[in-house]
LOGU-904577 format. One record per residue (C-alpha): residue in one letter; y, x, z. Coordinates in steps of 0.02 Angstrom, whole numbers, padded with zeros to 5 digits, always signed. Layout:
<recs>
AYXZ/...
</recs>
This chain:
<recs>
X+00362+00767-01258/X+00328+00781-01062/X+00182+00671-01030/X+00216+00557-00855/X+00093+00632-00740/X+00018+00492-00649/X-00097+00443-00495/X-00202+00296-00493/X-00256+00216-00326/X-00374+00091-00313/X-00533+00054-00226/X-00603-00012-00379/X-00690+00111-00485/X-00699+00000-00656/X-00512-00033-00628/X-00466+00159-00612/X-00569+00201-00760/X-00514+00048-00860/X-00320+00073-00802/X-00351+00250-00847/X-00434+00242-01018/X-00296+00132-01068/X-00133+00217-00985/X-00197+00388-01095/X-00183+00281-01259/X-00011+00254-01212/X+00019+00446-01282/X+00153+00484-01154/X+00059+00471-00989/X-00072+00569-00918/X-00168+00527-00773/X-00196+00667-00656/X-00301+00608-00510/X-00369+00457-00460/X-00392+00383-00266/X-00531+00248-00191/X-00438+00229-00026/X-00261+00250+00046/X-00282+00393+00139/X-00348+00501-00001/X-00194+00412-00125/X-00067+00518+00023/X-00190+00672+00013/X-00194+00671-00195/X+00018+00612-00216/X+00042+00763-00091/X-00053+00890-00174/X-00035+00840-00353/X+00144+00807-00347/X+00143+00669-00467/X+00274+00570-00552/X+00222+00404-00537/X+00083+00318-00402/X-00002+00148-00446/X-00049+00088-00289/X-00158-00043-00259/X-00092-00142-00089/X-00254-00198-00028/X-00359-00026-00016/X-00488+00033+00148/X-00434+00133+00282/X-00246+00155+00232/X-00166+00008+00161/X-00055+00022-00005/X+00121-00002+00099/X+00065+00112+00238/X+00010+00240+00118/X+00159+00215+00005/X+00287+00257+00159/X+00191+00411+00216/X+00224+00491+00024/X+00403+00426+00005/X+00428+00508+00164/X+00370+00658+00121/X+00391+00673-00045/X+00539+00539-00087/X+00563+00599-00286/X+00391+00533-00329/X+00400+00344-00416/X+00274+00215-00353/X+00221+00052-00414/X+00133-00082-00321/X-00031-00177-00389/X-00072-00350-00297/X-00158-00505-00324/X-00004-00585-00228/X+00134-00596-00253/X+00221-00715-00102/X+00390-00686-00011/X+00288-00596+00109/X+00230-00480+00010/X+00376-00435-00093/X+00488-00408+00059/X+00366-00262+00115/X+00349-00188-00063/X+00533-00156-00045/X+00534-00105+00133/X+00435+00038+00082/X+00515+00105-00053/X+00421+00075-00211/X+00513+00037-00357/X+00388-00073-00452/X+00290-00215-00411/X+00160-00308-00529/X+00033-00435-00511/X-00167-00378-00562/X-00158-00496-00716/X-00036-00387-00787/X-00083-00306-00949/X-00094-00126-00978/X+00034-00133-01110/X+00150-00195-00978/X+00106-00058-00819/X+00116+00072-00977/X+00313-00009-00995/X+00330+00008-00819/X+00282+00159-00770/X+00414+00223-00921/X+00553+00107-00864/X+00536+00200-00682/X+00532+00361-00752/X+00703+00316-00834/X+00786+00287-00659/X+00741+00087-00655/X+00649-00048-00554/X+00512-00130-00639/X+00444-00289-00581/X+00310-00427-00661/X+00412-00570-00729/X+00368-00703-00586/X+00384-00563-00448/X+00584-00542-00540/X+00610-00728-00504/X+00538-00748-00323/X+00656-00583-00292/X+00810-00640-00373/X+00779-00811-00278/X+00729-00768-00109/X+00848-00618-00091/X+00984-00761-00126/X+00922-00835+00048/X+01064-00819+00183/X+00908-00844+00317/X+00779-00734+00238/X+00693-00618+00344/X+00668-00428+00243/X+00550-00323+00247/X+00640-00196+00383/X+00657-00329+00483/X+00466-00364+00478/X+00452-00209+00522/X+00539-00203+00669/X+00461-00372+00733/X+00305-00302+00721/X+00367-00156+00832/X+00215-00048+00758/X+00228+00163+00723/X+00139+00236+00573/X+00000+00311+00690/X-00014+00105+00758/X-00027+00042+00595/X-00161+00170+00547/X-00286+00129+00708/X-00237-00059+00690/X-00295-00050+00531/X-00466+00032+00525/X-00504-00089+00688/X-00488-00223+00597/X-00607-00175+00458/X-00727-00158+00590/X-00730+00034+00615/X-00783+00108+00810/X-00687+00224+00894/X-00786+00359+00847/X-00760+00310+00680/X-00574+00275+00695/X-00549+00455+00790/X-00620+00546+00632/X-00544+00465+00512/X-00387+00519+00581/X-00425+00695+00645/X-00387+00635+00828/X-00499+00611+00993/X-00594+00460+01040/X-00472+00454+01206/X-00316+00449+01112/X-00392+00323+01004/X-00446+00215+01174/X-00245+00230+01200/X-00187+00166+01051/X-00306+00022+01051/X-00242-00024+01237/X-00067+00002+01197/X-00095-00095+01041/X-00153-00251+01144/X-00013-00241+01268/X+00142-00224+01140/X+00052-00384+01059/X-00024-00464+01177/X-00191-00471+01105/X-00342-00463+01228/X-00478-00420+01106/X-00519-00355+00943/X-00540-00500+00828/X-00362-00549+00886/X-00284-00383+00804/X-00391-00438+00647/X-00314-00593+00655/X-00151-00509+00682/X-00184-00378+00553/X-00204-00514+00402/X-00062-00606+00462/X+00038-00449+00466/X+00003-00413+00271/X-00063-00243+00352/X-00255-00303+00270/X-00273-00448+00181/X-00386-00587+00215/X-00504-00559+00066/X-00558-00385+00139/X-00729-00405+00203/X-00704-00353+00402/X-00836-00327+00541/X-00772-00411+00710/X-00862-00307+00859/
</recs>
C-alpha cells in the first residue's frame, strides 16, 4: 500500500509531534516534513512534493490561507487541509477561497484528521461536522459575501499580504526586508502604498486591519511600534 505522504504545519511543536506520532499509527500515512511557520510550510510543500498539507491558519510570518494559495498556485495537485480554532462564516469563506479541500476545527480527534486526510486522497472534501453545517447554511445565503469577494474588497496582492502581515506582528523594516529577500526601500513602498489603498495613517491601524481581515488573528501576540 502507498503510504499518504504528508506535511504538517504548525507553530506548535507538541502539536506537530503529537499530530505526528498519531497520524503514523494510522499505518497508511507517513509524515514527511514538518513546518513552525508559513513561509517554511511553502518552502517544505514545494520541495517535498507532498500529498496532503495540514495547515494550521493562524501561523508567524505567513499566515495558513496566504501560504495555502502560494502552493496551490504552484503546485495545484497537492491536497490541503485547514486546522483552526474557528470556525465562523468568516473564516470558512476564505478556507474555500484558497483552495483547500478540508477544513477542521483543533478539537478534532486524530482519528478523524487520519479519516480526512484519506477521504481527500480519494478525490473528496472533508470538513468537521459543525464547519459542514455553517457551509451548507451560509452558502444557502442569497446575500452572502464569499471568500473571492473578500478578496477583492480587500484589494491586497500576495506580496501586500506578506508585508501587511509581518507589520502587524510587530516586525521592522529591516526585519520585514529579510524575511522576504527584498530591500528595506521596497519594503518603505509597500508600507506607504499599503496605508494609501486603506487609508490607514499608522501602523497599529494595519494591525487593527490585519485581525479584522482574518489575515492574523487576534490571539497572536503583536508588537505595535
Amino acid at each position: 500500500m502507498k503510504l499518504i505522504k504528508t506535511l504538517l504545519a504548525d507553530d506548535h511543536t507538541v502539536v506537530r509531534e503529537g499530530l505526528r506520532a498519531l497520524l503514523l499509527a494510522d499505518g497508511g500515512i507517513d509524515v514527511v516534513g514538518q513546518a513552525h511557520n508559513g513561509r517554511e510550510a511553502v518552502e517544505l510543500a514545494l520541495s517535498l512534493r507532498p500529498d496532503v498539507v495540514v495547515m494550521d491558519i493562524a501561523m508567524p510570518l505567513l499566515n495558513g490561507l496566504e501560504a495555502t494559495r502560494q502552493i496551490l498556485a504552484a503546485a495545484p495537485g497537492i491536497k490541503v487541509i485547514m486546522l483552526s480554532a474557528h470556525s465562523d462564516d468568516a473564516y470558512i469563506d476564505r478556507v474555500v477561497s484558497v483552495g483547500a479541500v478540508g477544513f477542521l476545527v483543533k478539537q478534532t480527534s486524530a482519528q478523524i484528521l487520519a479519516k480526512a486526510i484519506h477521504e481527500v486522497m480519494a478525490g473528496n472534501s472533508f470538513y468537521s461536522p459543525q464547519i459542514s453545517k455553517r457551509l451548507r447554511d451560509h452558502y444557502q445565503k442569497p446575500d452572502r459575501i464569499g471568500g473571492l469577494m473578500i478578496k477583492k474588497a480587500t484589494g491586497l496582492t500576495s506580496r501586500e499580504l506578506e508585508v501587511i502581515q509581518l507589520v502587524a506582528e510587530g516586525h521592522a523594516n529591516k526585519q520585514v526586508a529579510a524575511g522576504l529577500n527584498i530591500s528595506i526601500k521596497t519594503v518603505e513602498k509597500h508600507r506607504q502604498h499599503l496605508m494609501d489603498k486603506l487609508n490607514i495613517h499608522d501602523t497599529a491601524g494595519l494591525t487593527r486591519y490585519a485581525i479584522a481581515q482574518g489575515i492574523i488573528e487576534s490571539s497572536v501576540q503583536v508588537t505595535i511600534v
